[in-house]
C-alpha positions as CSV (number, residue, x, y, z in Angstrom):
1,X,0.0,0.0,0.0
2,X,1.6,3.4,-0.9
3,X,0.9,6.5,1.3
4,X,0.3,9.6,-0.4
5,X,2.4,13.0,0.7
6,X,0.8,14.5,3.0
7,X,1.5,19.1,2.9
8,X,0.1,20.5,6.0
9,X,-0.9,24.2,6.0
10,X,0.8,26.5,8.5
11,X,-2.2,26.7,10.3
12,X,-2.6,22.9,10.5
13,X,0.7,22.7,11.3
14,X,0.1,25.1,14.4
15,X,-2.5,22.9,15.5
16,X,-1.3,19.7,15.5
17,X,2.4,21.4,17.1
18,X,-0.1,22.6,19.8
19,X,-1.7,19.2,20.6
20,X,1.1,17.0,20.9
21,X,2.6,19.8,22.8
22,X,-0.4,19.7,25.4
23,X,-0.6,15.7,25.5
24,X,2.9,15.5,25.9
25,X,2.7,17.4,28.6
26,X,0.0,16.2,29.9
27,X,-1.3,12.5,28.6
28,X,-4.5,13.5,28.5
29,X,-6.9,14.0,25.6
30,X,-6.9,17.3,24.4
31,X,-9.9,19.0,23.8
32,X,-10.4,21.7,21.2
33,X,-11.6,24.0,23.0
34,X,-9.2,24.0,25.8
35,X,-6.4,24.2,23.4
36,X,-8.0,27.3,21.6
37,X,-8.0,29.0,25.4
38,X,-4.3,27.6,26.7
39,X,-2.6,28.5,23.3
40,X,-4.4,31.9,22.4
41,X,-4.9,30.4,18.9
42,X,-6.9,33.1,16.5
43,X,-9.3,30.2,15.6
44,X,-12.7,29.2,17.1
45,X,-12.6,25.5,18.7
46,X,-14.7,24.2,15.7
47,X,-12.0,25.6,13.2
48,X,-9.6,23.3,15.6
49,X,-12.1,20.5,15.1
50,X,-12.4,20.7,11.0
51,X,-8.8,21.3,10.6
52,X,-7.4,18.1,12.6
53,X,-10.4,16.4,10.9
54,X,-8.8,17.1,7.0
């Protein structure tokens, strides 16, 4: 089975930085919302949702 190349936008890229940040830290799910508030991220917690979903 090949794997296609997978191009993150910056934005995406910020996001997913910022989760394994916060379950690295803490090993706990991380919830979008609470990672919109901890991180300051210009996004609402449903942009979170839809871009980790892509």
């Amino acid at each position: 089975m090949a794997f296609e190349s997978i191009r993150l936008t910056p934005r995406q890229q910020e996001i997913l930085r910022r989760v394994v940040q916060e379950y690295v830290a803490t090993g706990q799910p991380v919830g979008s919302k609470s990672l919109v508030e901890r991180w300051s991220l210009p996004v609402s917690a449903s942009t979170v949702r839809n871009e980790l979903a892509e």
